[in-house]
Every structure is written in C-alpha cells, then in structure tokens.
MARBA-3410 file (N, C-alpha, C, O; in Angstrom, 1 decimal):
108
-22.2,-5.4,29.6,-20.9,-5.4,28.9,-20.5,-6.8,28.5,-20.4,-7.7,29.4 ~ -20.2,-7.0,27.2,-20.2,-8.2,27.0,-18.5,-8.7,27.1,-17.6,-8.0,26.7 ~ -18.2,-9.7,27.5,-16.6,-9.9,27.9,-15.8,-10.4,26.3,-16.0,-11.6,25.9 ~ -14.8,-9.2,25.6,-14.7,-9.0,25.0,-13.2,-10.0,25.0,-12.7,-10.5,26.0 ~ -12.8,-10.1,23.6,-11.4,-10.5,23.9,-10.7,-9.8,24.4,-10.2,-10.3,25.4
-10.4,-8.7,24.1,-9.7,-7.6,24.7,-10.1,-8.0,26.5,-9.3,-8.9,26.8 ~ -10.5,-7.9,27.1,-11.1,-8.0,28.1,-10.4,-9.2,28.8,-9.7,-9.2,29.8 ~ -11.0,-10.6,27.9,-9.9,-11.5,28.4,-8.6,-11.2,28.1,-7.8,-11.1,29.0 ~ -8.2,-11.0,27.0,-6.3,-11.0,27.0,-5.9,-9.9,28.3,-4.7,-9.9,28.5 ~ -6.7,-9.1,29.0,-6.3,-8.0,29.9,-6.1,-8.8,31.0,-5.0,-8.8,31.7
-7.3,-9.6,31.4,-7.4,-10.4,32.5,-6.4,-11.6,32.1,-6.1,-12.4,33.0 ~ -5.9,-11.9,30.9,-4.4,-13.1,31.0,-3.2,-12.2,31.4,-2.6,-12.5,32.4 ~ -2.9,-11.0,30.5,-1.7,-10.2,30.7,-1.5,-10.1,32.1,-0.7,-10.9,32.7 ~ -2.3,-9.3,32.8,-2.4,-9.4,34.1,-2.0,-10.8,35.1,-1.6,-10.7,36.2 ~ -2.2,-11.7,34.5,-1.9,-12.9,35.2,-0.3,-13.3,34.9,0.4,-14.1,35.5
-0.2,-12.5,33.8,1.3,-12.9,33.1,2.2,-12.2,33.7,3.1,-12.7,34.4 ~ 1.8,-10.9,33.6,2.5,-10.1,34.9,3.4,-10.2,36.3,4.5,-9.9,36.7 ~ 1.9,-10.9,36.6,2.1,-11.1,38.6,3.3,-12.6,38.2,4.1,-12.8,39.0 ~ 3.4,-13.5,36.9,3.8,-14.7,37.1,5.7,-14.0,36.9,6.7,-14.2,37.6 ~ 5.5,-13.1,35.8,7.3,-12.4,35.2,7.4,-11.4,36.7,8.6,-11.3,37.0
6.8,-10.9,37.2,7.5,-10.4,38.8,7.8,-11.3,39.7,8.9,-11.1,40.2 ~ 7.3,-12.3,40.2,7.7,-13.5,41.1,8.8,-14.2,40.1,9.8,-14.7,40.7 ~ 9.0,-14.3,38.8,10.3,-14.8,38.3,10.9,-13.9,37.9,11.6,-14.3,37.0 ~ 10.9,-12.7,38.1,12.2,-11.2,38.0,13.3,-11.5,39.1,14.5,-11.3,39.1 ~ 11.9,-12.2,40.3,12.7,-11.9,41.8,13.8,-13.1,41.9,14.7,-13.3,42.7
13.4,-13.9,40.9,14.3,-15.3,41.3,15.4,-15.0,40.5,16.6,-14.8,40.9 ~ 14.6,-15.1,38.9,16.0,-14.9,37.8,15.6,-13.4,37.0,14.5,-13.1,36.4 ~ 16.5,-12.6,37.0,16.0,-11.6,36.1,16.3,-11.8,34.8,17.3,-12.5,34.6 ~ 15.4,-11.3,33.5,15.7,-12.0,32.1,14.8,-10.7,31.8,13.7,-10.3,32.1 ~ 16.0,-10.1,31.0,16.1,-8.8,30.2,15.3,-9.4,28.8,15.0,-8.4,28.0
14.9,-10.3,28.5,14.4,-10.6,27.4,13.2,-10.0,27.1,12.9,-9.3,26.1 ~ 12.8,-10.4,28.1,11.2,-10.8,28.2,11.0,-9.2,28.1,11.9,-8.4,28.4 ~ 9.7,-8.7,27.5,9.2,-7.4,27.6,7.7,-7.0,28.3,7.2,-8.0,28.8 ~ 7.1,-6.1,28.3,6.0,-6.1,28.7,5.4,-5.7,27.9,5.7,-4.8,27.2 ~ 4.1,-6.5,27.6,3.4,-6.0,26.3,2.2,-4.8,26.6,1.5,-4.5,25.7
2.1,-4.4,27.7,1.1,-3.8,27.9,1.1,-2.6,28.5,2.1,-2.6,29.2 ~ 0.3,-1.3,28.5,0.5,0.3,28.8,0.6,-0.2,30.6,0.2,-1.1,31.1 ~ 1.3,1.0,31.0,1.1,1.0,32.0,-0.6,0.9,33.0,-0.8,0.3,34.0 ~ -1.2,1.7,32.4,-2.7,1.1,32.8,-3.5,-0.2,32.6,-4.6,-0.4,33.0 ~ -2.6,-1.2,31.8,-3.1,-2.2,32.0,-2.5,-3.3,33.1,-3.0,-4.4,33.4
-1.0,-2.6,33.5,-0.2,-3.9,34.2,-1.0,-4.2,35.6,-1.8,-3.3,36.0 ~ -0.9,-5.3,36.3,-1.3,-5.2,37.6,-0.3,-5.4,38.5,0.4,-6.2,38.0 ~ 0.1,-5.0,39.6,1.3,-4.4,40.5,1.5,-5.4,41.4,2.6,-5.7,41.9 ~ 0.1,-6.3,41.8,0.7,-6.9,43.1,-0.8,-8.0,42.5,-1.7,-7.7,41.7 ~ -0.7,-9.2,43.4,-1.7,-10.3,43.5,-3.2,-9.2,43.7,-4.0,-9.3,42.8
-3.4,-8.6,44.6,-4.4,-8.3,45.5,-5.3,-7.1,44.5,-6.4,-6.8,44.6 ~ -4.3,-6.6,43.6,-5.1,-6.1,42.2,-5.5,-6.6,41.2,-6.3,-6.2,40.4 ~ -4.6,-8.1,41.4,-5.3,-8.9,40.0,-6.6,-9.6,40.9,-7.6,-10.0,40.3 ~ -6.5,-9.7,42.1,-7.8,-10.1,42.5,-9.3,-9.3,42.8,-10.4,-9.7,43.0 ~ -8.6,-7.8,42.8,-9.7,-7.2,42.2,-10.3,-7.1,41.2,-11.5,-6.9,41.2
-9.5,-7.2,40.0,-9.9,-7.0,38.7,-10.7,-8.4,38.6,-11.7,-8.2,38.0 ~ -10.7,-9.3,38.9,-11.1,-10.5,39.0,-12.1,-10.7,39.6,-12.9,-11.4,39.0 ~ -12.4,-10.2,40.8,-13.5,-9.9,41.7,-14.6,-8.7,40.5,-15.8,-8.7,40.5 ~ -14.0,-8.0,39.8,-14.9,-7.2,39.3,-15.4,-7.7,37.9,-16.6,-7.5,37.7 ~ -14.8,-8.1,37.3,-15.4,-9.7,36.7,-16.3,-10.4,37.0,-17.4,-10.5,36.4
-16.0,-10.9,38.1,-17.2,-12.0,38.4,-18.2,-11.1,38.7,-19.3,-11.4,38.2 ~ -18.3,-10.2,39.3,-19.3,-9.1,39.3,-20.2,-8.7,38.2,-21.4,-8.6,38.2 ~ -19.2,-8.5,37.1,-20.0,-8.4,35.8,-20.6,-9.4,35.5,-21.6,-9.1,35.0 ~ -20.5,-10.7,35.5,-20.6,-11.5,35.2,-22.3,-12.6,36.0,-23.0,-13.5,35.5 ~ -22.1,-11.9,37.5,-23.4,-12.3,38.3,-24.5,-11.1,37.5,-25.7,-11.3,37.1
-23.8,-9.9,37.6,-24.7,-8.5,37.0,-25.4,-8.7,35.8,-26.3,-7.9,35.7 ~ -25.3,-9.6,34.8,-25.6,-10.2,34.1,-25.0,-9.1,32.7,-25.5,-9.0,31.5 ~ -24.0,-8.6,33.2,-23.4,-6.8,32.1,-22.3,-7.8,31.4,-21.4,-7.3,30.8 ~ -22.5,-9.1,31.3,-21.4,-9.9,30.2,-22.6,-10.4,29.7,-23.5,-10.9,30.4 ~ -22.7,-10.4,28.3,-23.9,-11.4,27.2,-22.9,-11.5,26.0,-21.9,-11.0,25.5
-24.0,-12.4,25.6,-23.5,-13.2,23.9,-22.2,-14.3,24.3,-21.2,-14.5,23.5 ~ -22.4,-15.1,25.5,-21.4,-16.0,25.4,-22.5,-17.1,25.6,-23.6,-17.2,26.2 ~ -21.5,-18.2,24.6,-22.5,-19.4,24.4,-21.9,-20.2,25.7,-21.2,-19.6,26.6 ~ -22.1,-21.6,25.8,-21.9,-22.3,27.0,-20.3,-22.7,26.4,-19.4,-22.8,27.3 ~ -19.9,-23.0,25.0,-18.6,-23.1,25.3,-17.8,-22.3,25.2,-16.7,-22.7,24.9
-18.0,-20.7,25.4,-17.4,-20.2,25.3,-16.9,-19.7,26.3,-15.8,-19.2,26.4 ~ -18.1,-20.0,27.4,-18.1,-20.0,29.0,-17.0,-21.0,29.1,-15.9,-20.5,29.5 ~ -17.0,-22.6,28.8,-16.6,-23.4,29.7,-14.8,-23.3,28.9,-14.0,-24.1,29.4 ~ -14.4,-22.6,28.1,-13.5,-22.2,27.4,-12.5,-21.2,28.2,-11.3,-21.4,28.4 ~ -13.2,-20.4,28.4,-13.0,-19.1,29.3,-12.2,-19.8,30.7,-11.1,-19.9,31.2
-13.3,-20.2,31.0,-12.9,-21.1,32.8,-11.8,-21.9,32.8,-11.0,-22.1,33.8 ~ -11.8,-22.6,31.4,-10.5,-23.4,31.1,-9.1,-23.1,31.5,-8.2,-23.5,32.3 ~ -9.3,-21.6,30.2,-7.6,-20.5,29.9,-7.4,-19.9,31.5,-6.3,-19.8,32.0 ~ -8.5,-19.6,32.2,-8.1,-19.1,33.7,-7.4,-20.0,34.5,-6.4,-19.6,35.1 ~ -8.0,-21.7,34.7,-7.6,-22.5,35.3,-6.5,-22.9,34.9,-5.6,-23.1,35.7
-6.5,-23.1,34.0,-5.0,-23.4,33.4,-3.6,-22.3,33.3,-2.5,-22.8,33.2 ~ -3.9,-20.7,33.3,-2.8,-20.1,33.4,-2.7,-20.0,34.7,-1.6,-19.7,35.1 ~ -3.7,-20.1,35.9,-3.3,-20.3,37.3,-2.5,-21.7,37.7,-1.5,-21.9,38.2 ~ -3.4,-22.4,37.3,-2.4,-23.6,37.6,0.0,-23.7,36.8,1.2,-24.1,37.0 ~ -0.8,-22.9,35.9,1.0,-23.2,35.2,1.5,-22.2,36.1,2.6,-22.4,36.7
0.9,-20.9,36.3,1.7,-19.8,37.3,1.8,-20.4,38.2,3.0,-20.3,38.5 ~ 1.2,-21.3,39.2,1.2,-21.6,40.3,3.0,-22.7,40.7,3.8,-22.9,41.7 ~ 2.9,-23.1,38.9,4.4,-23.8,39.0,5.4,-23.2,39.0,6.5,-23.6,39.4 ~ 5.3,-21.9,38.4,6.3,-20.9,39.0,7.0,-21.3,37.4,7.5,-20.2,37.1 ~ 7.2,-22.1,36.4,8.0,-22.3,35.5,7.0,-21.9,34.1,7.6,-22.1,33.0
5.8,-21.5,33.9,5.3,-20.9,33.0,5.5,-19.8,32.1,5.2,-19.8,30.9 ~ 6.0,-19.0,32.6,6.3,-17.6,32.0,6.1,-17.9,30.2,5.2,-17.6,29.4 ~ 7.4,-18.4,30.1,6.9,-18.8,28.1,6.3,-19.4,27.4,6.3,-19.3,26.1 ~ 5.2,-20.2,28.3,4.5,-21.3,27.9,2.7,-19.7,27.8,1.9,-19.5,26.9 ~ 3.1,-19.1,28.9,1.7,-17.8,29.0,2.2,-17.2,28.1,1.6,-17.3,27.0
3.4,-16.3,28.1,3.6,-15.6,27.3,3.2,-16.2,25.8,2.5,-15.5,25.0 ~ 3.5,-17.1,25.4,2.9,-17.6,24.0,1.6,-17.5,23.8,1.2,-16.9,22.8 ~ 0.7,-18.0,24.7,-0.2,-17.8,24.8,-1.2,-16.4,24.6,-2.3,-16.3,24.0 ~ -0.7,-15.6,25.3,-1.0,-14.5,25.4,-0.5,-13.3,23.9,-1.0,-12.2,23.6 ~ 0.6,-14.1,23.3,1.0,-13.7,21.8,-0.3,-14.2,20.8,-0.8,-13.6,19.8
-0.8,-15.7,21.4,-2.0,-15.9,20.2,-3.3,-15.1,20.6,-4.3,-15.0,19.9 ~ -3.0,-14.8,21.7,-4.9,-14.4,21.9,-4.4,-12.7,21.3,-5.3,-12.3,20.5 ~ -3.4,-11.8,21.3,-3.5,-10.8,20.9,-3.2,-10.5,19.4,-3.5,-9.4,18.8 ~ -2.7,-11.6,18.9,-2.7,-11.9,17.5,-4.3,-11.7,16.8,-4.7,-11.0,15.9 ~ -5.1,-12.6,17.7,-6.7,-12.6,17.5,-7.2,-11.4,17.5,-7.9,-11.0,16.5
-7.1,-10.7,18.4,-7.4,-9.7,18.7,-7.3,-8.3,18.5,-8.0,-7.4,18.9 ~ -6.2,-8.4,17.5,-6.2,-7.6,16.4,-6.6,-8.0,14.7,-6.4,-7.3,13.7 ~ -7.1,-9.1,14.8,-7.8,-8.9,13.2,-9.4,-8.6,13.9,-10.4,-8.5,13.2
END
C-alpha cells in the first residue's frame, strides 16, 4: 500500500485533533470546526499511537512503495514538526493551515 496523501493528511488530522481537544479543555473556540467524518477523528493519544504504530508497520512491511528518499525525509519532517508545535500546546492555527494545504492538494 503505497502511503497516499490522503493517508498522510489522515495521519496530520488526527494529530490536529488530539492538539484542538487538549485546547477545548483550556480555551473552548466555537470557531474552529472539524474537518473530518467521524471515522477518521482519533479520540484519545493512545489511538493516534496506534494508527501510528500501524504505519510504521506498513512501512517495515514494505506495503508503502513509490516514495523517493525525499519524499521519505519530507514526510519525517511534517510529523516532527506537527509534534513538536503540538507539543507547545499553541499550534492549533499554525496545523490547521497546514492541514487546509495538504487537503487543498489532495483534492486536485
């Protein structure tokens, strides 16, 4: 299975997620919406570390192909980097944009 955009923007939403529940709990902001079906949200950390865990699974399985090495070192980047801005707790609009360009992509 080759890791598709779709695929990554599921595994960003998901990260977007877990970041707009930990800042519901601080500030709530009716703004913000959810872009995604209920089957794609993830509910708690320990789901997005599954979905994550099953990733890298695909990914030793060798069931992800056609990525070049920068597409790889690309990928590793957008993960590190939306964990690290979630990790500041102050990201939410900085991901959310983010996650507006990758699904922008992702539908042409």
């Amino acid at each position: 299975m080759k890791l598709t955009t779709t695929r990554l923007k599921k595994l960003i939403l998901n990260e977007l997620k877990g970041i707009q529940e930990q800042e519901a709990t601080q500030q709530p902001d009716p703004n913000q919406q959810a872009q995604a079906s209920e089957e794609e949200r993830v509910k708690s950390t320990s789901e997005l570390a599954t979905m994550l865990l099953d990733l890298s699974n695909q990914v030793k399985a060798g069931k992800i192909s056609n990525l070049d090495p920068t597409e790889i070192n690309l990928i590793n980047g957008i993960i590190g980097a939306t964990v690290a801005i979630a990790r500041d707790g102050s990201g939410s609009s900085i991901l959310q944009r983010v996650y507006d360009v990758l699904e922008k992509q992702a539908e042409k």
